[in-house]
N, C-alpha and C positions, 0 to 999 in steps of 0.2 A: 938131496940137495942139488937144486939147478944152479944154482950160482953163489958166489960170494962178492961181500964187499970191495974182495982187493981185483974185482972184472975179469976173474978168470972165467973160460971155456971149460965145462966139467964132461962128466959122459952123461949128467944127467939131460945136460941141453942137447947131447950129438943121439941121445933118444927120443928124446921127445920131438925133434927133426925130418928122425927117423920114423918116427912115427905119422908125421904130417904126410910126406912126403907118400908115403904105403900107404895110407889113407886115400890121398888124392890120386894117386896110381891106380888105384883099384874099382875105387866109386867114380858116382858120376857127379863130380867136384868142380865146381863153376872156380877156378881158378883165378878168372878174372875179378874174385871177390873172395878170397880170404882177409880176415881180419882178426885182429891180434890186441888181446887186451890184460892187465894185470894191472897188481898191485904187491906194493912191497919187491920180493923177489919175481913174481911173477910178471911185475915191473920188468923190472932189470930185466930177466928172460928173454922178454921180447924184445928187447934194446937187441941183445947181444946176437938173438939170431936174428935177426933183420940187418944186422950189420953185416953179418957172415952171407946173407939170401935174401939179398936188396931185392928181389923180383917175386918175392915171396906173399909178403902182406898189401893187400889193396890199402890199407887206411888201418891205426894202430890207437888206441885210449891209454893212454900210458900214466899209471895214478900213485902217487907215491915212493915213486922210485929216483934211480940216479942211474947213474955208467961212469966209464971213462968217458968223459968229456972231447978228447980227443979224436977217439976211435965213433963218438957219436954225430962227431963234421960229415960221416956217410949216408947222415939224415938228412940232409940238409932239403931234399928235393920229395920227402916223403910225405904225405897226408898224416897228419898227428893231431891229436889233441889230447895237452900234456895238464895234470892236475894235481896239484900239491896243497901241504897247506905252509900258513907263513910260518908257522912254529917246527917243521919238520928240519931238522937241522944239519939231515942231507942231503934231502930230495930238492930242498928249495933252494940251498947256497948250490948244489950242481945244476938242475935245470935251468936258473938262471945264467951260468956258465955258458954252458950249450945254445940257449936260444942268443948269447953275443955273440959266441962263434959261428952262427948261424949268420947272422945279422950282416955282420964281417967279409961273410961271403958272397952275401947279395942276396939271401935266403928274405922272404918277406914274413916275420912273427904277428900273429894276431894277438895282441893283448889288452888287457882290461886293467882297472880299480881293483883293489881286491874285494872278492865278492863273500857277502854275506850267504852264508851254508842255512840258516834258518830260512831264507827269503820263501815267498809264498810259491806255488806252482806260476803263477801268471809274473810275476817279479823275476823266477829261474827263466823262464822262456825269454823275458826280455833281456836277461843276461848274457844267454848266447845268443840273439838276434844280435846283440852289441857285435858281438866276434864274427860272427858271420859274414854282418858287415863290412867288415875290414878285407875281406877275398882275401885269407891266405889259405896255403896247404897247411900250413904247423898253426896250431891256438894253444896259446900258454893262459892259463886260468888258475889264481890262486887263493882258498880261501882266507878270511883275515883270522889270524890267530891259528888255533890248533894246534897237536903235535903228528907226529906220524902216520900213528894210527884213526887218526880224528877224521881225514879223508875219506876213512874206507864207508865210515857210514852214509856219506850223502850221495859218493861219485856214481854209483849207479842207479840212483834213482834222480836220475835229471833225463827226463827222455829226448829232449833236444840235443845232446852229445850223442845219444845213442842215435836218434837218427841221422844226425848228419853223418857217423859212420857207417850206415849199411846204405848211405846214397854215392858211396867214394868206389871206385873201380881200379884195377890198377891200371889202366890205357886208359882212365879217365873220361870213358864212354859211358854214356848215359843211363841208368836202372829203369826200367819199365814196371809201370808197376799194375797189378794184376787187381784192379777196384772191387771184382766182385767180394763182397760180406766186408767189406770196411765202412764203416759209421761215418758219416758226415763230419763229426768232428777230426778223425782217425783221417781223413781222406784233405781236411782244409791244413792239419797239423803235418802231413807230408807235404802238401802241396806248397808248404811257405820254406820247407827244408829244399824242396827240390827249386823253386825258383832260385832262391840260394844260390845253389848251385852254379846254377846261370848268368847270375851276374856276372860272379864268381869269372867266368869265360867270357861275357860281355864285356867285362874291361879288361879282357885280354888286347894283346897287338895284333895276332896272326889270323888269318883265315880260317886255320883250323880250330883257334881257339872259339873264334864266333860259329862255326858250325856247329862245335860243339855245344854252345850257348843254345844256339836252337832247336836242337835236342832239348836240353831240358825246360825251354821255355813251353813247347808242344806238349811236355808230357805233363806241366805246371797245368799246362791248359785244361789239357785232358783230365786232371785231378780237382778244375774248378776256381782256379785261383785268378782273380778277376783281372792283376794285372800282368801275366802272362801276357794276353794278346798285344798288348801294348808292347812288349819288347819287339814281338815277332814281324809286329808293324815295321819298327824300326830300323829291324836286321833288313830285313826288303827297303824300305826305305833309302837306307845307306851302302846300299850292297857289298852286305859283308856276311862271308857264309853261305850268301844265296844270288842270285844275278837282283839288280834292283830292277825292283816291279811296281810299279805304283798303284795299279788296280788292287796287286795284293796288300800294297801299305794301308789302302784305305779301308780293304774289305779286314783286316785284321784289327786295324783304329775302328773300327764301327762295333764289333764284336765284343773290345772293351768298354765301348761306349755306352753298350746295352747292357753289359753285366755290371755296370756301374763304377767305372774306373773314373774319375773326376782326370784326369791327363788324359788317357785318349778320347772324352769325351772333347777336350778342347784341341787336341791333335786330328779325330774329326772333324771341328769345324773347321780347321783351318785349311783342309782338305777341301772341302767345300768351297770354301771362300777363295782359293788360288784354282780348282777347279783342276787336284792334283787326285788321279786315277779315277776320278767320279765326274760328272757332269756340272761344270758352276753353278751354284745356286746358292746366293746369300741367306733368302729365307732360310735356307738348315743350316747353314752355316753361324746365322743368330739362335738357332734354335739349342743348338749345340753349344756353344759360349754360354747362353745362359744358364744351361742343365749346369757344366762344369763350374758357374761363378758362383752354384746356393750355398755352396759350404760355408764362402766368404773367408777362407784362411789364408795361409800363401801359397797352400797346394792351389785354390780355385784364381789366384792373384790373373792369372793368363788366360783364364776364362774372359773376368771382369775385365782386361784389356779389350783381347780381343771383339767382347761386346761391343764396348766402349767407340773403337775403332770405326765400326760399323755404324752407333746411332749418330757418330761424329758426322759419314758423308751422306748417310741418309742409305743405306744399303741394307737390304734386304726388310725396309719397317721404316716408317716416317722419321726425320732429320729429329734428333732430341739431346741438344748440345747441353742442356743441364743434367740429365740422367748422364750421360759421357761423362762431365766436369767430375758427378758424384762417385761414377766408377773407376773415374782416373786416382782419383783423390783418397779412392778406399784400398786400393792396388798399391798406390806411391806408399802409403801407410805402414804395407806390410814389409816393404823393402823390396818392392817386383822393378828394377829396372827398368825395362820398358813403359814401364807408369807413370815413372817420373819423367821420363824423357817426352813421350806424349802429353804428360798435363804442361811440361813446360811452353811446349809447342801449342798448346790450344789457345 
């Protein structure tokens, strides 16, 4: 018995401790990446020694359990991703507990709707894209209905939770990952967990948050994932994480351009058109606006502008005020600001 309900410390946890700890002493134990997963008491488990050995787990899956709520405010700053179901009539009246106490503190909680447990494999992935989204370190995820044990059958078969925990460190330094014999799909399915990541640090405040952002945007890249370059653009661009470089902003926007990012194809041309790290040339700069405006949705909305812009003053292709009127008009449509504001202008 590791633990009880009433969050006691037993010997069975100050063994099993012992045991991590002789482990990692001994082997050659990348420390910087322990992680820590249960359910039920093996739940609890991991609650109770990550409270006692904050420096211990890189990232934790914590799946139908509880704690003292109190003593779990030591979480507050840790990589979790916590999952219950709504009929568990401990797990889910405490965790919710926990993630206010959290909330309270300034702690930022990722959470959702409650999710359907039957959803398909492509419906699960967009479940945690959902959370991911959100850039927190803790994600609370609950399914609808259930009791207790009802969690245990789905929570590890969502490979999306599972990988977003073997891409968490404890210094929050970026996982490298070793391509050889991974599947194209195996490699596109990391590469959307590790940009992730990067956001994740891109909408950080600090320096070292973006540096760390570019770590994972590079390794995004490296793994294929089309809008990497585009961040990395950005990060140069704005000089954050790295000195701004404009040569590199554009040679990074050109990269995503070519592997077919619909945004840095239009961050491209704009490159071009303001004659920012590349040489002016409108010709690519239409060239570029119009790859990014085919989709026609409100991702390509700033393509269609910026096209637009251009057959307005006759730049880089003959004057063509009705093609402009038509791509102002299609832009203003989808809600692109600048669209409206230029067709009002024309």
């Amino acid at each position: 018995m590791m633990t009880t309900d009433e969050n006691v410390w037993t010997k069975g946890l100050t063994f099993v401790t012992d045991l991590i700890h002789d482990v990692t002493n001994t082997y050659a134990v990348d420390t910087n990446r322990i992680y820590g997963t249960g359910q039920s008491q093996g739940g609890m488990a991991n609650i109770a020694i990550s409270d006692k050995y904050p420096d211990l787990f890189a990232a934790q899956f914590l799946v139908a359990c509880q704690w003292n709520t109190q003593e779990m405010e030591a979480l507050k700053d840790k990589n979790l991703w916590i999952l219950v179901s709504e009929g568990d009539t401990k797990a889910y009246p405490g965790m919710n507990d926990a993630v206010s106490r959290w909330e309270k503190l300034g702690t930022k909680v990722a959470t959702a709707p409650l999710w359907n447990s039957h959803a398909d494999s492509k419906s699960m992935a967009d479940l945690v894209r959902q959370i991911e989204k959100q850039d927190a370190a803790i994600n609370y995820t609950v399914f609808q209905n259930g009791n207790h044990m009802y969690t245990w059958t789905f929570a590890y078969n969502i490979p999306g939770i599972r990988d977003w925990l073997y891409l968490q460190t404890l210094d929050n330094t970026p996982v490298s990952f070793n391509e050889s014999g991974l599947s194209q799909g195996e490699k596109h399915e990391i590469a959307g967990e590790v940009l992730s990541q990067g956001l994740r640090f891109y909408n950080g405040k600090t320096e070292e948050d973006a540096a760390k952002a570019l770590a994972y945007f590079k390794e995004a890249d490296k793994l294929g994932h089309m809008k990497a370059a585009r961040y990395i653009g950005l990060l140069y661009q704005e000089g954050r994480g790295v000195p701004k470089n404009d040569k590199e902003t554009a040679s990074w926007f050109k990269k995503g351009a070519e592997d077919g990012d619909i945004t840095s194809q239009y961050l491209l041309g704009k490159c071009y058109e303001d004659g920012t790290g590349v040489e002016r040339d409108y010709a690519l700069a239409l060239k570029w606006y119009r790859k990014s405006a085919e989709r026609g949705d409100i991702i390509a909305a700033p393509g269609m502008t910026g096209e637009a812009l251009l057959l307005e003053k006759g730049l880089g292709g003959e004057r063509n005020l009705p093609l402009a009127r038509q791509l102002f008009t299609k832009a203003a449509a989808l809600g692109y600001a600048p669209a409206k504001e230029a067709l009002a202008a024309l």
